[in-house]
C-alpha positions, 0 to 999 in steps of 0.5 A, a space after each residue: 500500500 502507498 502512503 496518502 502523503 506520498 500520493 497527495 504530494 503527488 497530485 499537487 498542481 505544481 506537479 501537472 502544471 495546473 493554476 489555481 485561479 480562484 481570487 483571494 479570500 481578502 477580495 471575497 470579504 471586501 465584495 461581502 463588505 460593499 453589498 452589505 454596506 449598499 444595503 445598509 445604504 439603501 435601508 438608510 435611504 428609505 428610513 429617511 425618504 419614508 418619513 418625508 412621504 409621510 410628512 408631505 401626505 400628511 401636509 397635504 391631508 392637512 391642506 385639503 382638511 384646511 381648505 374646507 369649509 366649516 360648518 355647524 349644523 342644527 335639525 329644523 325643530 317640528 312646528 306647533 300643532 297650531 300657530 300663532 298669527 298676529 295681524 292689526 285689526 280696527 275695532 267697531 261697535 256691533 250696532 254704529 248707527 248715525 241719527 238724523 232728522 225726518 223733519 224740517 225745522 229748528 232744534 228745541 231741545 236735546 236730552 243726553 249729551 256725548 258718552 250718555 247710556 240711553 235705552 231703546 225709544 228713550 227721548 233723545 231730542 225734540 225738534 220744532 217745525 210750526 211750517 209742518 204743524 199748520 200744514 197739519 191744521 189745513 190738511 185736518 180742514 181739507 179732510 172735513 171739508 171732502 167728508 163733508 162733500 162726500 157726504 153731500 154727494 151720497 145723499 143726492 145719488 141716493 134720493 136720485 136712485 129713488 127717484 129714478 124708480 119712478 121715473 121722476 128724474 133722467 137716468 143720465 142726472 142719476 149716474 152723474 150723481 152717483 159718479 160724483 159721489 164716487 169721486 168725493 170719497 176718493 178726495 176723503 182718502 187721498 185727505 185722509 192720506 195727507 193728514 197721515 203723512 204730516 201727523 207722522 212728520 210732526 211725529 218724527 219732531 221727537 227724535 227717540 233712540 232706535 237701540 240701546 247703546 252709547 252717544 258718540 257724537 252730538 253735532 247740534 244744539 238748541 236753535 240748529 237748523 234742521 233739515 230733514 234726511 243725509 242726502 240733501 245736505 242735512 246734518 247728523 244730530 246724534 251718532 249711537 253705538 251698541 257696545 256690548 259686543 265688539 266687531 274686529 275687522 282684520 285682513 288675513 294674508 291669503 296663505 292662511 286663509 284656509 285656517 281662518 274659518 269661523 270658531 277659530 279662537 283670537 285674542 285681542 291684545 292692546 297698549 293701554 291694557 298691558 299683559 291682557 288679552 280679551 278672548 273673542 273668536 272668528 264669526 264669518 268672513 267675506 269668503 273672498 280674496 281682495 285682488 287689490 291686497 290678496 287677504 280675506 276680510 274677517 271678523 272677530 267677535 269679543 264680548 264687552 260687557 264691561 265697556 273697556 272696549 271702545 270702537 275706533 281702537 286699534 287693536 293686535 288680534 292674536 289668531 290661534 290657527 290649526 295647521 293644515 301641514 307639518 311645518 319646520 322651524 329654522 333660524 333666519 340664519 340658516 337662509 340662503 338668497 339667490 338668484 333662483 329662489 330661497 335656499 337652505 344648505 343641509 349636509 349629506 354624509 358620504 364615503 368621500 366625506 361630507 358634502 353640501 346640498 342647497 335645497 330649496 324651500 317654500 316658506 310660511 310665517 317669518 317673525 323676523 328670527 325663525 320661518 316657518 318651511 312648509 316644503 323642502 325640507 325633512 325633520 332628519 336633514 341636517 341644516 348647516 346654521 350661518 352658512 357662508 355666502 360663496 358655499 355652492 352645490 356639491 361643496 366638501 365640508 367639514 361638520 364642527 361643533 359650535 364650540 370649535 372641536 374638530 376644526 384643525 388649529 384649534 387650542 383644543 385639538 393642539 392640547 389633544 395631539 399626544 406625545 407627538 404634539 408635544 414634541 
């Protein structure tokens, strides 16, 4: 057997002329080194190229966040199921009545004067006509004297018809006779009806009250000169207003006509009785728009048993109207005007975010601080308050509280931000 050192020396690259070209170990290692430091390299590159991605996304996140508009938003509130309308009013007396003369002549006496309480066929005034009274006294003499010639006449057709059964008279005499007769009793009718006539105006010289009520007015005194009827120039002698129940006339706009039937209940509400109310109701209306003025005439009927009304007033009359539809209420605030119409932004909640949707809307009663919507609106949406004037359909937005949490900046958020805030 041969020895393997022996053989091994044998088998040496010297000994066939072989070269052993592999490189180093020195070269492996620095190749080793440069990769490892590449990595090291490259892990170092993207430690600091990571943050700085992340720190501009941020910033642009940010910036977008920024640029939103922020809003506030409020639900509309459910109307009352009656509402309140308020409107002027011009108050009347149930009876108004102004008192002239039926007769010509001159003012003797008068009985009550301005504010008195008179009662039904109570003497008010008594007036003196001497013209009328002596044509009373001739007509009397004219009904005499027709009676008188009527009588005549009867007696003579009498004793001619009498006669002519005898043939004593012309049956001509006879029937002119009778036709006189005829004729004379038709002079006592017509006597009669002129007496009538100026008894009645010697009657109206006493001036009575029609109706129980309270003078207004006197417009004469003793010694006017009176001159029968309105129409022909003559002067009102009294003015008699029927107080115990008072009428409120008042123009309702037509978009609450419909609820302003009779039995609605009103109020009155007045300056010189302040922090009352006199309870009345609707009693009829005219049941027609006035085209001048688009409102339907109403009248408010209010007891006055007490007299502490007065015709002539002006009143607030406080209408408690049934509403015909559900209505919402918002602030005036949250009213866009434009161009097209009444608006209102409401926010929609989306996937993207949250946007803004102007809607439109028709409005009812506006007391200056809330309306009242009758359409557009639902009591879920969410009605962005005080919303600016440039917002715009479709608008991104961003729903903050009313004391400023969630918008960006805030004193609040920076005392929020945790360790990396602080740092």
């Amino acid at each position: 057997m041969s020895d393997p050192k022996t053989n091994q020396s044998q088998h040496t690259p010297e000994t066939h002329g072989y070269v052993d070209d592999r490189p180093p170990i020195a070269m492996r290692k620095a190749v080793v080194w440069i990769v490892v430091m590449v990595v090291i390299a490259a892990a170092v590159a993207i430690a600091g190229i990571l943050p700085r991605v992340r720190a501009q996304k941020a910033l642009a996140d940010r910036t977008e966040s920024l640029a939103l508009a922020n809003v506030t938003v409020e639900k509309p509130e459910a109307g009352a199921p009656t509402q309140e309308l308020i409107l002027p009013g011009n108050m009347f007396a149930y009876v108004d009545s102004p008192i002239y003369a039926r007769t010509d002549g001159y003012l003797e006496k008068w009985y009550f004067d301005i504010g008195a309480r008179v009662k039904k066929g109570e003497l008010l005034a008594t007036i003196a006509s001497p013209e009328v009274d002596q044509q009373l006294a001739q007509a009397k003499a004219d009904l005499a004297t027709a009676a008188s010639n009527a009588a005549y006449a009867k007696q003579q057709a009498a004793r001619y018809t009498d006669l002519l059964a005898s043939n004593a008279v012309t049956k001509q005499d006879t029937e002119n006779f009778v036709t006189q007769a005829a004729s004379t009793d038709t002079q006592v009718k017509s006597a009669q009806a002129n007496v009538q006539r100026l008894e009645q105006l010697t009657g109206f010289e006493k001036v009575y009250a029609p109706f129980d009520g309270i003078l207004t007015a006197r417009d004469v005194d003793i010694g006017t000169l009176i001159t029968a009827g309105s129409s022909t120039g003559g002067r009102e002698m009294f003015h008699l207003d029927d107080e115990h129940i008072m009428r409120i006339y008042v123009n309702v706009p037509q978009a609450d006509s419909p609820s302003c039937t009779p039995g609605t209940p009103a109020d009155l509400t007045l300056e010189e009785f302040p922090g009352r109310r006199f309870h009345g109701k609707v009693v009829r209306t005219a049941r027609a728009i006035d085209p001048a003025s688009r409102t339907l005439l109403v009248e408010v009927d209010v007891p006055n048993s007490k007299g502490e009304l007065v015709p002539g007033a002006y009143t607030q009359v406080h209408f408690q109207l049934r509403v015909v539809k559900q209505t919402l209420i918002l602030p005036v605030s949250s009213l866009l005007f434009r161009q097209e119409g009444l608006r209102v932004v409401t926010v929609v909640h989306g996937k993207n975010g949250d946007v803004a949707r102007l809607v439109p809307i028709t409005i009812g009663q506006d007391d200056g601080r809330v309306v009242q919507v009758i359409e557009g609106l639902k009591p879920d949406d969410e009605v962005v308050r005080n919303p600016p004037d440039s917002i715009i359909d479709g608008e991104k937005v961003r729903v903050v509280s009313p004391n400023g949490r969630g918008v960006p900046g805030t004193e609040e958020n920076h005392g929020n931000a945790g360790p990396e805030g602080n740092a």
